[in-house]
Every structure is written in C-alpha cells, then in structure tokens.
C-alpha positions in Angstrom: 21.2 52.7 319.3 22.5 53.4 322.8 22.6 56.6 324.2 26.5 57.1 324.1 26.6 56.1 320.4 23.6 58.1 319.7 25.0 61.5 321.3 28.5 60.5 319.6 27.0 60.0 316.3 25.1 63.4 316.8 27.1 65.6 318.1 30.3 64.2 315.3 27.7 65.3 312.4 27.6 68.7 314.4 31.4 69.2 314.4 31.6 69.0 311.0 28.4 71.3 310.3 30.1 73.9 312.3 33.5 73.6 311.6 35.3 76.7 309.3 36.7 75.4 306.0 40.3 75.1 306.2 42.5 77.7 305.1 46.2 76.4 303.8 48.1 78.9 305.6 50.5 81.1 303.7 54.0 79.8 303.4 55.7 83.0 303.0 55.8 85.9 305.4 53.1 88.9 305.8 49.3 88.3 307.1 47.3 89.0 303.8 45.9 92.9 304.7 46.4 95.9 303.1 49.0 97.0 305.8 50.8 93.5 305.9 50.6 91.6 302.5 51.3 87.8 301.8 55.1 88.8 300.3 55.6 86.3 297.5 59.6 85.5 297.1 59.2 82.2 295.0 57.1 79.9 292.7 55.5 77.8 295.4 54.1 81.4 297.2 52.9 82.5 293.7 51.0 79.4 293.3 49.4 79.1 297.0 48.1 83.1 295.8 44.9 80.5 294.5 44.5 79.9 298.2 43.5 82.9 299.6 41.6 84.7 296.1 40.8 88.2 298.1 43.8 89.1 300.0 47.1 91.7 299.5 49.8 90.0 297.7 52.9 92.0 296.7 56.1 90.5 295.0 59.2 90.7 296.9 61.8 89.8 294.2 61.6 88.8 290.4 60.9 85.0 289.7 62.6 83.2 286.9 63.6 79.4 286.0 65.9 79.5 288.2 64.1 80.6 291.2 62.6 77.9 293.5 60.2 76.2 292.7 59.6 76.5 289.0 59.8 73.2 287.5 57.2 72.3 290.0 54.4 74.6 288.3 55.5 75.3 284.4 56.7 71.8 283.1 53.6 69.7 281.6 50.8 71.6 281.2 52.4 74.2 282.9 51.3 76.9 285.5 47.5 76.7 286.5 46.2 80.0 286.2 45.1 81.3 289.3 41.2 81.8 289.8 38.8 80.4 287.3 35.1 81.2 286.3 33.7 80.0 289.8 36.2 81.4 291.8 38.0 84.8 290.9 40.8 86.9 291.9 39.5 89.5 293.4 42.2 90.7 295.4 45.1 93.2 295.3 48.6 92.0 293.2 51.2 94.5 293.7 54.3 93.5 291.8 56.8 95.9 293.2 58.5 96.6 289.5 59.4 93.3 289.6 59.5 91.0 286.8 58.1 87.5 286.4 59.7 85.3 283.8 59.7 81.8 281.9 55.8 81.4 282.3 55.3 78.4 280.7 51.1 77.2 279.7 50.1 74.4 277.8 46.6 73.7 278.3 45.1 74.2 274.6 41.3 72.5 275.9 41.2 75.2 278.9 39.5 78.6 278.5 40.2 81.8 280.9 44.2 81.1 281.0 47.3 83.4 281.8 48.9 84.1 284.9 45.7 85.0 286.1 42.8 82.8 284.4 39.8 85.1 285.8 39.7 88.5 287.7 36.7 90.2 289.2 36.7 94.1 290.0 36.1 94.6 293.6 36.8 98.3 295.5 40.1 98.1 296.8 41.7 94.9 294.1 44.0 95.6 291.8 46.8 94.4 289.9 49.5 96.3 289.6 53.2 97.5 288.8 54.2 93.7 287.3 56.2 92.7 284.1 55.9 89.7 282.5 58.9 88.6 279.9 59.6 85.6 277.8 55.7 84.0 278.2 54.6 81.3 276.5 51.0 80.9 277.3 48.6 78.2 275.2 44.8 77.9 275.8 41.5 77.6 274.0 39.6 80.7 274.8 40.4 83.8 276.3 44.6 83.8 276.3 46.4 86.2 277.7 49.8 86.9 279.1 48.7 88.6 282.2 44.9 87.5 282.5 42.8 85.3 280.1 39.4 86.7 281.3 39.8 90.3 282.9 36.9 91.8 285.0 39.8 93.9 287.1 41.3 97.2 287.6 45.3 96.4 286.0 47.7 99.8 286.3 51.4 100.1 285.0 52.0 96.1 284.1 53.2 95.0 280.8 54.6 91.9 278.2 57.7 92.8 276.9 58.5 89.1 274.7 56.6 86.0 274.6 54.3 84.3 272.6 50.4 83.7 273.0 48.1 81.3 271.9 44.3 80.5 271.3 43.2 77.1 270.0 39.8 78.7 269.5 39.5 82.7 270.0 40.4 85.6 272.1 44.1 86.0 272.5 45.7 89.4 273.6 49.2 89.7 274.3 48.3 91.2 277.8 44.5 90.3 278.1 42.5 87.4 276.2 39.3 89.8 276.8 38.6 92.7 278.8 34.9 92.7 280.3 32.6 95.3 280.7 33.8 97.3 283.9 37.2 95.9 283.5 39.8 98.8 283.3 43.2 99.1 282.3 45.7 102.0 282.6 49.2 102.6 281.9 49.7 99.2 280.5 50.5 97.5 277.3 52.5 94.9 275.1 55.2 94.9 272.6 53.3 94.9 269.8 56.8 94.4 267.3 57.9 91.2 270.5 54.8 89.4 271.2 53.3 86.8 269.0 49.6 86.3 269.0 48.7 83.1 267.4 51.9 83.2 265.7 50.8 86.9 264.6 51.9 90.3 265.8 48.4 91.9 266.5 46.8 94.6 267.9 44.4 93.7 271.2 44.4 95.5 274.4 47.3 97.3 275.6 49.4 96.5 272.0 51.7 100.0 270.9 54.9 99.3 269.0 58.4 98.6 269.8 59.6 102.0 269.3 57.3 103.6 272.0 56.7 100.8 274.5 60.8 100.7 274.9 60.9 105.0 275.3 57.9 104.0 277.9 59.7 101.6 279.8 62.8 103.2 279.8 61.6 106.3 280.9 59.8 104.6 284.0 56.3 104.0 282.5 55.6 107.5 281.5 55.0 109.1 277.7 53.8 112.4 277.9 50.7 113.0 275.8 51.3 116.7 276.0 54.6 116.1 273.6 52.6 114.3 271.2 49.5 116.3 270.9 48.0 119.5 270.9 45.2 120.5 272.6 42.5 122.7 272.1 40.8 125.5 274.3 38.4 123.0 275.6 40.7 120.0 277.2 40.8 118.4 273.6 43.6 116.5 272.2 43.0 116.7 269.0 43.6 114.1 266.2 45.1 115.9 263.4 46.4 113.2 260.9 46.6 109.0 261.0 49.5 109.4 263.3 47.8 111.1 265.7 45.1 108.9 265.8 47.9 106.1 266.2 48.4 107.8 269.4 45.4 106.5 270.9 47.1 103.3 271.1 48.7 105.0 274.2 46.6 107.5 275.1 43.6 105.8 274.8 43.9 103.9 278.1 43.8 107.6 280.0 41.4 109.7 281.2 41.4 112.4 278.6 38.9 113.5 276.0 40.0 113.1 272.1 38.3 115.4 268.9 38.7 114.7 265.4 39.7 117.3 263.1 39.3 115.9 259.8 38.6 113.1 257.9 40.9 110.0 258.0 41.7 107.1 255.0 42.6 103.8 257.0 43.0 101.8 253.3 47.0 101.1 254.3 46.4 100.2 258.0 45.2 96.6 257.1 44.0 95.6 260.9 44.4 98.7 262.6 42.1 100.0 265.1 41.8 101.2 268.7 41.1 98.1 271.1 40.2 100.4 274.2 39.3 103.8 274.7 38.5 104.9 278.4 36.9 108.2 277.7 36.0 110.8 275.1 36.2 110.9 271.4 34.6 113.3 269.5 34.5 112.3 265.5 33.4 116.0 265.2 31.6 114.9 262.2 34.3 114.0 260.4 34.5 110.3 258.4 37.0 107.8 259.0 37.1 105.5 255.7 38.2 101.9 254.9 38.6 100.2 258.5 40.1 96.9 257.4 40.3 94.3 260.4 40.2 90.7 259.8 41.2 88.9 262.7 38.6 85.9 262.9 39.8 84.6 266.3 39.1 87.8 268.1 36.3 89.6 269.7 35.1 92.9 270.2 36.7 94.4 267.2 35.4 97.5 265.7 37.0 101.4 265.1 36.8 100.9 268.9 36.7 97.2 270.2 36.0 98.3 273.8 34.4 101.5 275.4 35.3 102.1 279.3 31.2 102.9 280.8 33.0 106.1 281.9 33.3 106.5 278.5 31.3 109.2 275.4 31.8 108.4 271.4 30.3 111.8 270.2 30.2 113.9 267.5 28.3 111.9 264.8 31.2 110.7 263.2 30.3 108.4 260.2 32.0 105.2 259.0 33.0 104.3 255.7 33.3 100.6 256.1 35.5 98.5 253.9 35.5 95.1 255.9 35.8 93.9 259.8 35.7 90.1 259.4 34.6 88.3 262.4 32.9 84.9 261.9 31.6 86.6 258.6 29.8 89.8 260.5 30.6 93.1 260.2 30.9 94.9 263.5 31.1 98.4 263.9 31.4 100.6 267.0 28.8 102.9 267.3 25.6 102.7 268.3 23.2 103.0 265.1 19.8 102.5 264.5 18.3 100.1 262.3 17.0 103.0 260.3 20.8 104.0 259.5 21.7 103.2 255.7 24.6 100.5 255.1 25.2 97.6 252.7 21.9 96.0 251.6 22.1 92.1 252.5 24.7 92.3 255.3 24.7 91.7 258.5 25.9 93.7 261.3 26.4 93.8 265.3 27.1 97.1 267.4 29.4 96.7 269.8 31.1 98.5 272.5 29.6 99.4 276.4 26.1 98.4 275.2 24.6 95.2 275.3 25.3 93.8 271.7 22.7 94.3 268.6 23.0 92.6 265.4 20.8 93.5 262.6 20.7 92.7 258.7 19.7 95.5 256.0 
C-alpha cells in the first residue's frame, strides 16, 4: 500500500473513531435545558422527544387527531412509546395542563407500552401536569396509559377515558407497573371511565368517578382534611370502610394513616390499596376477607406497593379470604415463616422488600 492510501486509509478509520454520534436536532423551538425546554406544539415534536431521552420538554398546546402530524404516528401499530428497556426516559415532561388526546397503540407482542414505554428516576426528571383522554393503548406486558414500565417521579397527570389492554399481564389505567423507587403523587384515573382489559379495575392511581371529577374540577386538589380526622399525633385516622376508601386518594401523599378498629372487606370483591407512600398504622386491629382476583396483575396485596419512604406498623393482622395471582396468595406484610396461616398454601410477601414465597 502506498503511503497516500495508507495515511488516507488511517486517518478515515480515525474520523469515524472520533466523531460524536449524531444528534437529530429538535424540530421545534427551545434548546432542551431546564431554563429553555424543547416546546412540543405537534405530533412529529412529541415523537422526536425519543431523540434526546434526558432533556426538558414542556407541552405548548394540547394535541389531538387533528393536530399535525397524527396519522403519521397512531394509525397501524400506532405510537411507539417513547424509551424502552435499554434506553429510558429520564428526563423532565412538563405538560403545561395540557391535554393529549386520540393515543392510539396496537402492539399486543410488545411489553413496556404507553405513551412512555420505560421511565428511570433521575434527580431533576419528572413528568408532570399532563392529561391523557380517549386512550386506547394495547400491549403484552406492562400497559399503561401514561407509562407501561415506571421507574419515575409522575406529579398531578391523569386518564380521564380510554381503554387499556394487556395480552399477558400488568395493565393500569395510568401505569402498567410501578417499580421500586418509582413515585407518584397527585395523580390518578377514572376508575368508573377506563377499561382495563375490558374491566374497570383498581391499579395505581384508580379513585372513582365521583371524586376524580370534584378533583379535576377543583384544579387537582381534594382536601384530606375535609375527609378525615386527625388525631393528636399527625394521624388520619381510618374510622370505617369508607375511610379506608380514602386512601385511594390519600394514599399517594405524604401523610401518616392509623387504624381504629377492625374492618370486614367480604363486599369489596377486588378492593385494595395499590400504593401507599408513607405510614399506616393497623394499630392492631384486623382487616378480614381481602378478596382480589385479578390474575393478570402484579403486586397485589392489602397494599400492592409500599413507597421505601414508607412504614406498615402496628401489627395489624390479616384475615385472608383469597388474593388470586397465578394460584398464590400474596399478602403485604412482611411475616416470618414461623407466622400461622393455611396449612398447604403457598404464599409470597410483597411490597418494598425483595419478594419471599413460602408454603405452610
């Protein structure tokens, strides 16, 4: 090889060693920082939010069918949820209040699907102050209208309407599952509007009809301090069943709940509390005859998920009746293997502790 070829050859390889990856720049006005998001106006800006996983995106008007762009990205198999198991939004979504419409999915063989597929928590990333209405969002595991797999910190967003669906298991009307260190706030579903696999459920963020439209009239705000008392110690206090149906609402806050006496669950087939962010206190009282059987879901127990900032105290005991999941029993406290149930049955712990499944 001849010395010109030999330095072209050479120094071609080195270019493209050294070269940055290319970044497809954002279509739509702002620079991506805290200070200056990426402003998103249309479908094609939503979508090109997969190019740039970490930066500030806020909304800058609500996006329908008949905004630009929409055929484009939810006709087929519909929108491709934005970041996936190798690469996750981590970034900051601010909706603005505004309202995204129409999202149409259809990909029944994909897990981690919804507007967002995957999120990862990082410091400043959050997703935020967005409504989504009239979704109709199909995938195999972990569905959800807002975010199939949620490892994120979403405040004041919610589903009004739409419909979700899991060819396998793990469908929420806002979440498909909510990991460990994920955290939600001051957002929810219509339990009474949204259809999860063609059932109205209770998963993250579900509270019914009634109080999700007095919420969301009244700006995103219920006031727990009409709803329940308190004792001298900072306790709300659960004082009958529909107290404790408050946690549905409550649960998502930073507050600290006691029990005050015992509670009979026999006529809330499939009730429970799908998150609970801090304290509750069964103040050794017993809650009797949880019911859930929901085979296509997942962490489902008295409570299916605990927030690590969270404390179930108080030895409250469990009468268990039946939680049906793949034909285990879970239950949400953490017992020993010493701790007298059924004979012959086998159960799993769940909540923010590594899982343990034992038979007695």
């Amino acid at each position: 090889m001849n010395r010109f070829l030999k330095y072209f050859v050479v120094s071609s390889i080195l270019s493209f060693i050294l070269l940055p990856a290319v970044v497809t720049a954002f279509s739509g006005s702002g620079s991506g920082t805290e200070e200056d998001p990426y402003v998103i106006t249309d479908w094609h800006e939503l979508n090109e939010v997969r190019d740039d996983l970490s930066a500030y995106y806020e909304l800058g008007n609500n996006l329908d069918e008949d905004t630009d762009g929409y055929d484009d990205y939810n006709t087929g198999e519909g929108w491709k949820p934005i970041g996936d198991s190798d690469n996750e939004f981590n970034g900051t979504f601010d909706g603005q209040n505004y309202i995204i419409s129409d999202l149409y999915i259809n990909r029944p063989e994909e897990d981690n699907v919804g507007l967002f597929g995957n999120t990862f928590r990082s410091p400043e990333g959050i997703v935020e102050n967005i409504g989504l209405e009239y979704v109709n969002v199909t995938g195999d595991e972990r569905v959800g209208g807002l975010t199939g797999y949620n490892w994120h910190y979403v405040h004041d967003s919610y589903v009004p309407k739409g419909e979700i669906k899991a060819s396998d298991r793990e469908a929420g009307g806002l979440l498909g599952i909510n990991r460990l260190g994920g955290k939600v706030s001051n957002s929810y579903y219509n339990y009474d509007e949204v259809l999860v696999n063609g059932k109205n459920i209770i998963s993250v963020g579900a509270i019914y009809e009634e109080d999700f439209d007095e919420w969301l009239n009244n700006d995103r705000y219920l006031d727990i301090e009409e709803r329940l008392d308190k004792d001298a110690d900072g306790y709300y206090l659960i004082q009958d069943l529909e107290d404790f149906k408050e946690l549905l609402i409550f649960a998502q806050a930073r507050e600290d709940f006691k029990l005050t006496t015992d509670l009979d669950l026999s006529n809330e087939p499939n009730f429970y509390i799908p998150y609970l962010e801090e304290e509750f206190d069964g103040n050794n009282h017993t809650i009797s005859n949880l019911n859930v059987d929901l085979d296509f879901m997942r962490n489902i127990g008295l409570f299916g998920y605990t927030s690590i900032r969270g404390d179930n105290r108080g030895e409250i005991q469990f009468e268990i009746h039946r939680l049906k999941h793949d034909e285990v029993r879970y239950i949400p406290i953490n017992l020993d293997e010493g701790e007298e149930l059924d004979s012959g049955v086998e159960y799993q712990v769940i909540g923010n502790l590594p899982a343990v499944t034992f038979t007695c």
